[in-house]
Biopython code that builds the backbone (N, CA, C, O; Angstrom):
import numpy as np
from Bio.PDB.StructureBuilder import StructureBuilder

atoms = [
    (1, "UNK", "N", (-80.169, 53.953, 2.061)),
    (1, "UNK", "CA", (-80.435, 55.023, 1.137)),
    (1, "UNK", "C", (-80.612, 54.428, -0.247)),
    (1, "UNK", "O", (-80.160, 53.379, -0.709)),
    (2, "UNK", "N", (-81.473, 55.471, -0.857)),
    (2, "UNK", "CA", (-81.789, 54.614, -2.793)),
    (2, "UNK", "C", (-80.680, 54.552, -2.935)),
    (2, "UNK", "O", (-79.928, 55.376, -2.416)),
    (3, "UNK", "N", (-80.182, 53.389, -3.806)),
    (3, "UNK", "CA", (-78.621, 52.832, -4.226)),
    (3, "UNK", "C", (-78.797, 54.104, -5.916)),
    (3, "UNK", "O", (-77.791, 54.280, -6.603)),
    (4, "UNK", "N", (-79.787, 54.622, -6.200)),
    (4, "UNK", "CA", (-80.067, 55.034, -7.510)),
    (4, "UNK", "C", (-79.381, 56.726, -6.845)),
    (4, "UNK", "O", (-78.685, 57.246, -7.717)),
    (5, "UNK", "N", (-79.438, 57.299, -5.978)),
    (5, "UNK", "CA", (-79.795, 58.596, -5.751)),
    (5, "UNK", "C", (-77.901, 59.019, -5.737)),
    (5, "UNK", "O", (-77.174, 58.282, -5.071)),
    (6, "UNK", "N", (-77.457, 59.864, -6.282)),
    (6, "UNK", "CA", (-76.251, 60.354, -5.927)),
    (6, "UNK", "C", (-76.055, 60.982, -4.791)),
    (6, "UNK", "O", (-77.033, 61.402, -4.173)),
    (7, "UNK", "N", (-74.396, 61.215, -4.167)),
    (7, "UNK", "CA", (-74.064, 61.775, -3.335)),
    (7, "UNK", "C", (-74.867, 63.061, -2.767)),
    (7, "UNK", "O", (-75.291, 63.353, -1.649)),
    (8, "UNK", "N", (-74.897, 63.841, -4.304)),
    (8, "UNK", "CA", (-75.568, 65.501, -3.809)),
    (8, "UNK", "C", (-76.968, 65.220, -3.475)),
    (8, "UNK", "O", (-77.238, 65.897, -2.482)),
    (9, "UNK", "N", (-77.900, 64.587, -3.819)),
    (9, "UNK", "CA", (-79.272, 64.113, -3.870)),
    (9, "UNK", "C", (-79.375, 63.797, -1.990)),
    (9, "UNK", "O", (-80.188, 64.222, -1.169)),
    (10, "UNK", "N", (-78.571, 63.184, -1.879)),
    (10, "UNK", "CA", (-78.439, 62.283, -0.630)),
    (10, "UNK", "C", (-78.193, 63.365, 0.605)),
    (10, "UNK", "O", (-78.820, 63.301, 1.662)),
    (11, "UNK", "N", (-77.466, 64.089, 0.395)),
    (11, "UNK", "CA", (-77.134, 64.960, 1.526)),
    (11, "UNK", "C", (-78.159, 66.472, 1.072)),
    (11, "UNK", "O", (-78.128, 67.543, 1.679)),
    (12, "UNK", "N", (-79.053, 66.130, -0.204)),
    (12, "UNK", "CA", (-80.267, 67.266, -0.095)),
    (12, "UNK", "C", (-81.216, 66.889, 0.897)),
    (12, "UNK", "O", (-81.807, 67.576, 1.731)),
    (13, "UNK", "N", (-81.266, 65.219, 0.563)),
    (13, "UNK", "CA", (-82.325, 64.911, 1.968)),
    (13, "UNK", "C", (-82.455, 65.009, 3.182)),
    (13, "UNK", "O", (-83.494, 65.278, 3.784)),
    (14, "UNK", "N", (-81.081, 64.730, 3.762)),
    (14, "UNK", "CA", (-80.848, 65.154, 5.061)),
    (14, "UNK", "C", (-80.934, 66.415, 5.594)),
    (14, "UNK", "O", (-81.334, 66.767, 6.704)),
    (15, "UNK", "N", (-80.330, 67.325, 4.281)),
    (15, "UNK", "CA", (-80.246, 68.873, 5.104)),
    (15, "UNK", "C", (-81.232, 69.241, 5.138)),
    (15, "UNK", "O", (-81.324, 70.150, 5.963)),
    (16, "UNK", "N", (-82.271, 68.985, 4.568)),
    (16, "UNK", "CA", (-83.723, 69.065, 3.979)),
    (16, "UNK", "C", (-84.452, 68.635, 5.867)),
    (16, "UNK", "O", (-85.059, 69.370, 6.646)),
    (17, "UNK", "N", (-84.119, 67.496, 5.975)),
    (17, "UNK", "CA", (-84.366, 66.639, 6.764)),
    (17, "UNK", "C", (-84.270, 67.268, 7.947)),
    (17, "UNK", "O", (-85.332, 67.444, 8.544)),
    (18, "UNK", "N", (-82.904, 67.797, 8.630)),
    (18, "UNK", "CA", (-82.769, 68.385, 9.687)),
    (18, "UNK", "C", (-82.674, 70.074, 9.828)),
    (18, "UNK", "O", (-82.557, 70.892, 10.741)),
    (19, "UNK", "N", (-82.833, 70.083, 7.957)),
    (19, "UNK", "CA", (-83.369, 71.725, 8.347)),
    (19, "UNK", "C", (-85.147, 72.509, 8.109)),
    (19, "UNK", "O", (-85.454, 73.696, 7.998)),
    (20, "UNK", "N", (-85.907, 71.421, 8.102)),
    (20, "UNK", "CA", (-87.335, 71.663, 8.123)),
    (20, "UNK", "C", (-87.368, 72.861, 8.930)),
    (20, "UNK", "O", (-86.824, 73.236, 9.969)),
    (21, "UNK", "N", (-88.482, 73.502, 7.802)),
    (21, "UNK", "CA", (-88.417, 75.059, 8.200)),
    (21, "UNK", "C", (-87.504, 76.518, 8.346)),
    (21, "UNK", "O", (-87.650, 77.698, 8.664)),
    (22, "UNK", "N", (-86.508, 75.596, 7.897)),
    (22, "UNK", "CA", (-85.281, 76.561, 7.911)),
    (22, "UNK", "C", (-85.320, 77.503, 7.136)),
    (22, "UNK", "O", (-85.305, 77.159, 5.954)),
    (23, "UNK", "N", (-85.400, 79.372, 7.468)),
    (23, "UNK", "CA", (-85.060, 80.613, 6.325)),
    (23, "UNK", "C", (-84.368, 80.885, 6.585)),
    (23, "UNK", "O", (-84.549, 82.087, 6.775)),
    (24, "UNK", "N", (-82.720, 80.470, 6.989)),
    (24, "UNK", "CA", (-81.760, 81.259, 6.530)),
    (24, "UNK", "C", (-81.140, 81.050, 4.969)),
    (24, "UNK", "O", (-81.494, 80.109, 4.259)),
    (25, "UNK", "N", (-80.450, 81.773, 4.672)),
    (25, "UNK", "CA", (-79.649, 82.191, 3.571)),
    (25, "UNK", "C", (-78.802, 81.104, 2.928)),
    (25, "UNK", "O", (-78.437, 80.245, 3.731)),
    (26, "UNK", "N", (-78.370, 80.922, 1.571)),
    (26, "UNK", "CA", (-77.823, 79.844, 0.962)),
    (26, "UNK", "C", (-76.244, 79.935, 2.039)),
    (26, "UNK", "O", (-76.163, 79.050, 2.891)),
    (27, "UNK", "N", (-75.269, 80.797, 1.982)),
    (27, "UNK", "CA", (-74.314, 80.873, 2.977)),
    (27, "UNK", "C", (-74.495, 80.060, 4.559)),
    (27, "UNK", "O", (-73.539, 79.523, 5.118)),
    (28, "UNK", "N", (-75.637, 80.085, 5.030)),
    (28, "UNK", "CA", (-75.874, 79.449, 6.450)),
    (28, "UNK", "C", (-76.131, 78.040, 6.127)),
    (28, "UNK", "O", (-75.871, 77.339, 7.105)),
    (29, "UNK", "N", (-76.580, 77.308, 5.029)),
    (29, "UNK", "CA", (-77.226, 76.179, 4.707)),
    (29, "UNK", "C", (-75.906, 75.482, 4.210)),
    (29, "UNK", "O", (-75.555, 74.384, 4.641)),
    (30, "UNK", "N", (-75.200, 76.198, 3.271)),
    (30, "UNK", "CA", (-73.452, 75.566, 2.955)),
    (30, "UNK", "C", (-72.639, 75.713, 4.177)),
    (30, "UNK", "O", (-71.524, 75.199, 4.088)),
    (31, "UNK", "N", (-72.941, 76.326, 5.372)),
    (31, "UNK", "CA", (-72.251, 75.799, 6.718)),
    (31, "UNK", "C", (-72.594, 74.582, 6.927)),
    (31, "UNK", "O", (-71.875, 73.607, 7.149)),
    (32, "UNK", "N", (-74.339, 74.707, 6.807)),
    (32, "UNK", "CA", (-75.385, 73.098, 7.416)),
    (32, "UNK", "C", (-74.447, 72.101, 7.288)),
    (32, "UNK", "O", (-73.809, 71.492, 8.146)),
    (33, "UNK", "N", (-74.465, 71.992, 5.566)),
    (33, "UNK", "CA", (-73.776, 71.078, 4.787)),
    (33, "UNK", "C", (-72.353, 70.801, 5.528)),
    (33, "UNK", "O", (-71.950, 70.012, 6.383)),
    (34, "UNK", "N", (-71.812, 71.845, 4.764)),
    (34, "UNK", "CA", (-70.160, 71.400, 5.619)),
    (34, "UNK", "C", (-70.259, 70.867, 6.745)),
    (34, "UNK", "O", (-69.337, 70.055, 6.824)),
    (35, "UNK", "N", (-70.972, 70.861, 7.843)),
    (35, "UNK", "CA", (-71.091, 70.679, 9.338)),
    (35, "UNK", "C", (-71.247, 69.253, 8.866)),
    (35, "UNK", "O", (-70.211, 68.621, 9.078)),
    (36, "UNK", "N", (-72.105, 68.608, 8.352)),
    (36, "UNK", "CA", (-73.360, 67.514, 8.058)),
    (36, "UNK", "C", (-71.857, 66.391, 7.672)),
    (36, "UNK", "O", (-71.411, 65.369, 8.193)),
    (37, "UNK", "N", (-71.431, 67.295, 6.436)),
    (37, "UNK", "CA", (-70.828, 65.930, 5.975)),
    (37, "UNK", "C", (-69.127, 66.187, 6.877)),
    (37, "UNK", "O", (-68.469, 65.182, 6.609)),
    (38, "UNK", "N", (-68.371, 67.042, 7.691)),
    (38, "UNK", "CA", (-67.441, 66.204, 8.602)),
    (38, "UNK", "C", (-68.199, 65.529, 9.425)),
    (38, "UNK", "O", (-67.810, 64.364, 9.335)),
    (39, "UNK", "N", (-69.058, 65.591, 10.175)),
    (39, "UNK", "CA", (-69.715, 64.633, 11.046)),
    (39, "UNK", "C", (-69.980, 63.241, 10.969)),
    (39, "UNK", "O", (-69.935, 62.364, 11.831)),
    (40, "UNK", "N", (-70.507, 63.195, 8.743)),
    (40, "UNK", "CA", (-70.596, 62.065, 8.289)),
    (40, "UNK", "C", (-69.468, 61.217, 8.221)),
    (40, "UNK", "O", (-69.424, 60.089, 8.712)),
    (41, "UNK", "N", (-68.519, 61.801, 7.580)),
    (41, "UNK", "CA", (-66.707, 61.279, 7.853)),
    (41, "UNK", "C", (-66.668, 60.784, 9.194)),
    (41, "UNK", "O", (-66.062, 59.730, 9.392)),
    (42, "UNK", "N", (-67.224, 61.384, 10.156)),
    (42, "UNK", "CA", (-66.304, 60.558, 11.397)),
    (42, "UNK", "C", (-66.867, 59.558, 12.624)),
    (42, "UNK", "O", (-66.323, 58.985, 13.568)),
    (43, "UNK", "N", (-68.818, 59.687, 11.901)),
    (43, "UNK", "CA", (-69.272, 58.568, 12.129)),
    (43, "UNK", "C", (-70.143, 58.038, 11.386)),
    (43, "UNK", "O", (-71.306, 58.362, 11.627)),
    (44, "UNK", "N", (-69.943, 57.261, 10.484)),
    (44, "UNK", "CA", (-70.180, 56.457, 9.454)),
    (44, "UNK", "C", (-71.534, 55.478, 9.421)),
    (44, "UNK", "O", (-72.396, 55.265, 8.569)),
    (45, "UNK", "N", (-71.302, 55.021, 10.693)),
    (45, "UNK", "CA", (-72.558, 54.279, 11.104)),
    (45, "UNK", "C", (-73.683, 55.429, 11.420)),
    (45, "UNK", "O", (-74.863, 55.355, 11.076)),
    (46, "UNK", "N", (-73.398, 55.934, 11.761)),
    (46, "UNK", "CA", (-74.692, 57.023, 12.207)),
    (46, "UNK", "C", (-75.474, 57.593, 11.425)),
    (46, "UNK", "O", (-76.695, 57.711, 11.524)),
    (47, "UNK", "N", (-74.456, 58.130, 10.253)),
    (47, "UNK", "CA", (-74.550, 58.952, 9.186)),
    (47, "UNK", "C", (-75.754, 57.936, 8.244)),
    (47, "UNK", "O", (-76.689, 58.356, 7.563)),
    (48, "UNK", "N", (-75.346, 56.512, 8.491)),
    (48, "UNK", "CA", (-75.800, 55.708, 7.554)),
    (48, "UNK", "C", (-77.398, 55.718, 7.849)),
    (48, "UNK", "O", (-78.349, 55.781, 7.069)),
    (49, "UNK", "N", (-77.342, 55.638, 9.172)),
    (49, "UNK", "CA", (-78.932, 55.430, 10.182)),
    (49, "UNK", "C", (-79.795, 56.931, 9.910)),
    (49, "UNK", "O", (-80.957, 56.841, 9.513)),
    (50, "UNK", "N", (-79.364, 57.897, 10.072)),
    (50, "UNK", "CA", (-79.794, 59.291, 9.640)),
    (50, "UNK", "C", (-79.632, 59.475, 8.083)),
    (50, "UNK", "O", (-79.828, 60.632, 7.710)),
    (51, "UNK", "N", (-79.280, 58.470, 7.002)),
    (51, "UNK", "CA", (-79.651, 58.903, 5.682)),
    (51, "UNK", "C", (-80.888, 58.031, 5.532)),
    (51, "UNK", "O", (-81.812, 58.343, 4.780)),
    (52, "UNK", "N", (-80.874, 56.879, 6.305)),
    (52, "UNK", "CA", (-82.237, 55.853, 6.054)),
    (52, "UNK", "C", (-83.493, 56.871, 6.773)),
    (52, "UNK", "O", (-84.162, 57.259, 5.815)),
    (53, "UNK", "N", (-84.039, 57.417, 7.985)),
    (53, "UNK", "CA", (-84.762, 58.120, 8.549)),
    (53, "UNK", "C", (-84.654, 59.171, 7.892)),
    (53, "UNK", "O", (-85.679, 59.778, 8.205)),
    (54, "UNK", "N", (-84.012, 59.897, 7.076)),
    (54, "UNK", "CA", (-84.605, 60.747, 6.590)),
    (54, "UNK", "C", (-84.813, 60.553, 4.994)),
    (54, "UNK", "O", (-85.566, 61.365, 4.458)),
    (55, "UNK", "N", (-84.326, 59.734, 4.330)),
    (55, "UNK", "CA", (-85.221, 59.269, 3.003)),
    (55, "UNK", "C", (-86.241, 58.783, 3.394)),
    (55, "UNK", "O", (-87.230, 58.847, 2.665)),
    (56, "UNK", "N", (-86.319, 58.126, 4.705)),
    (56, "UNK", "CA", (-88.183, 57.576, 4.850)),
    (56, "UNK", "C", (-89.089, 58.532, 5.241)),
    (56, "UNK", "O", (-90.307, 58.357, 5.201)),
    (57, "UNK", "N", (-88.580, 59.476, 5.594)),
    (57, "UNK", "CA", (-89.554, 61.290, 5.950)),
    (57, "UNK", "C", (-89.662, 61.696, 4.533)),
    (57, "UNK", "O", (-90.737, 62.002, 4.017)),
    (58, "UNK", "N", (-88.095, 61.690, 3.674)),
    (58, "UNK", "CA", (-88.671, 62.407, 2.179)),
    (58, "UNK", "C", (-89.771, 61.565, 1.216)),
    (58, "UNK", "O", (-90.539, 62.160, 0.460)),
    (59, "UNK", "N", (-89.741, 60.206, 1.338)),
    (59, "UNK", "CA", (-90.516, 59.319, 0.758)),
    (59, "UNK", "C", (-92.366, 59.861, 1.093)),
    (59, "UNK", "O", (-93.239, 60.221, 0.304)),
    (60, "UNK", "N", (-92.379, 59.651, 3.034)),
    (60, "UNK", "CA", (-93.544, 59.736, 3.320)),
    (60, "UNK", "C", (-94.086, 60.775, 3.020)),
    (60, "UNK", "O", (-95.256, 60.638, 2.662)),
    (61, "UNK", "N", (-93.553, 62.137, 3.025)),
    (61, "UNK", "CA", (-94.309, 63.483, 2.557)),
    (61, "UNK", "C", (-94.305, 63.563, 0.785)),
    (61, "UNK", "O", (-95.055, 64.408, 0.296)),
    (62, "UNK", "N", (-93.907, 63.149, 0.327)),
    (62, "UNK", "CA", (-94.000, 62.764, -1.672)),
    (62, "UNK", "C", (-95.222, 62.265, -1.973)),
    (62, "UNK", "O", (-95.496, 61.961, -3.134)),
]
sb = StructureBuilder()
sb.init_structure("model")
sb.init_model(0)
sb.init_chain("A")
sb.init_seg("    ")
for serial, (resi, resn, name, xyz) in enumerate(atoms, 1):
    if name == "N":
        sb.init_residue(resn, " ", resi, " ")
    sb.init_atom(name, np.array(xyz, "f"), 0.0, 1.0, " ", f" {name:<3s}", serial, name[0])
structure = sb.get_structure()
């Protein structure tokens, strides 16, 4: 992930990332989130591999 981009930036990309197309409501998207980051807590490596693939989706559509 950009070493430049902060925490909140970082987990915009992803939710961004795995919620393409998504219209629900700001309330359903702060579940996304919450969901997104215990998951990130408890696998670290993964989390790391799914912030690289999806900054390279936010990069390629920019």
């Amino acid at each position: 992930m950009a070493e430049d981009q902060n925490p909140e930036e970082q987990i915009k990309v992803v939710v961004d990332c795995v919620l393409v197309n998504y219209r629900g409501g700001p309330e359903s998207r702060d579940r996304v989130v919450h969901a997104i980051l215990e998951w990130a807590e408890e696998h670290p490596d993964e989390w790391e591999q799914l912030q690289v693939r999806c900054q390279q989706r936010y990069e390629a559509l920019v």
